[in-house]
N, C-alpha and C positions, 0 to 999 in steps of 0.2 A: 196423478202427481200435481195437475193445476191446482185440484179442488186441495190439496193440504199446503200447497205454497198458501194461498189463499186463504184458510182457514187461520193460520199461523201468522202472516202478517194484521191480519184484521182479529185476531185477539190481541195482540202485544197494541195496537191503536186504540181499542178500547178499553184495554186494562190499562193505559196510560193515562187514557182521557178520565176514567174513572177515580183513578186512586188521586192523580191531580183533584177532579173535585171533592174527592173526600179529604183530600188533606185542608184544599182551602175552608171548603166548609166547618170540617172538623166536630162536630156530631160526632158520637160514639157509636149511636145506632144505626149512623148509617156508615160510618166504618166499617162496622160490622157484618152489615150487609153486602158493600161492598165486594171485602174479603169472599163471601161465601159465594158470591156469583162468580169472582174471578175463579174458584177455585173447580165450582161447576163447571165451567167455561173450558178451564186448562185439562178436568177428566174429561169431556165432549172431545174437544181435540187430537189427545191424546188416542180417545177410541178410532177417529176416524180412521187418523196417520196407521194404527194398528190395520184396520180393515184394507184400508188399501192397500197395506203394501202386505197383505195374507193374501191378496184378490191377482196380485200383481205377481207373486210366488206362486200361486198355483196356476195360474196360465202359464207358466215358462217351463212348470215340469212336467204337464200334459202335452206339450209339443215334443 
């Protein structure tokens, strides 16, 4: 549970700090770029939250 509070805070700080400097910067290319890590980033996350709590599920119905 630590490790997806974790995960989850510290994407939303660096897709903030990110898109902040794509906005300032304002390049397209790296807009663009930007976009595509955030979006890698939020599937990453997304899988973890999933694993853990499929990890978290199947310990509780084993006992």
């Amino acid at each position: 549970m630590d490790q997806s509070i974790s995960a989850v805070i510290g994407a939303v700080i660096f897709a903030s700090f990110t898109i902040g400097l794509a906005e300032s910067i304002g390049a397209i290319p790296f807009i663009v770029i930007v976009g595509i890590v955030i979006v890698l980033m939020s599937i990453d996350v997304v899988e973890l939250i999933k694993e853990r709590w499929n990890y978290h599920n199947s310990n509780r119905s084993s006992k």
